[in-house]
Phi, psi and omega in degrees: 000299164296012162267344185279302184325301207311293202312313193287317194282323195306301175317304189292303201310323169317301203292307187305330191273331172289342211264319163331294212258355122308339193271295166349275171351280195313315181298316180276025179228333190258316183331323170253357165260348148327288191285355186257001144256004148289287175354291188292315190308348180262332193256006162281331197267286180359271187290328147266044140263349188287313175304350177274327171309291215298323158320288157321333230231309153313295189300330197268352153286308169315259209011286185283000159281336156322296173322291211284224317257316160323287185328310192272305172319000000 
């Protein structure tokens, strides 16, 4: 009876440890494509912030130029 127990904790502790170092495995194979789509996602956030920056910048010169043609009319 106490050899059967032994066998039943082992049997688990075996399975859990396959089960560990799969899941390991599986993380460590996703970790770069993981990180290589943090990548585009940052130079995608990159660039539309720089068109909204170039956007604004644009716009507050019509403006002002809007202004200055009001002004002279």
């Amino acid at each position: 009876m106490a050899e059967q127990s032994f066998d039943t904790r082992r049997m688990v502790r075996d399975q859990e440890r396959r089960v560990s170092a799969a899941t390991a495995i599986g993380l460590n194979a996703v970790r770069p494509l993981l990180q290589f789509q943090v990548a585009l996602l940052r130079l995608w956030a990159d660039s539309i912030e720089a068109f909204a920056h170039k956007y604004e910048k644009g716009s507050g010169a019509e403006v002002e130029q809007q202004e200055q043609q009001q002004r002279a009319a």
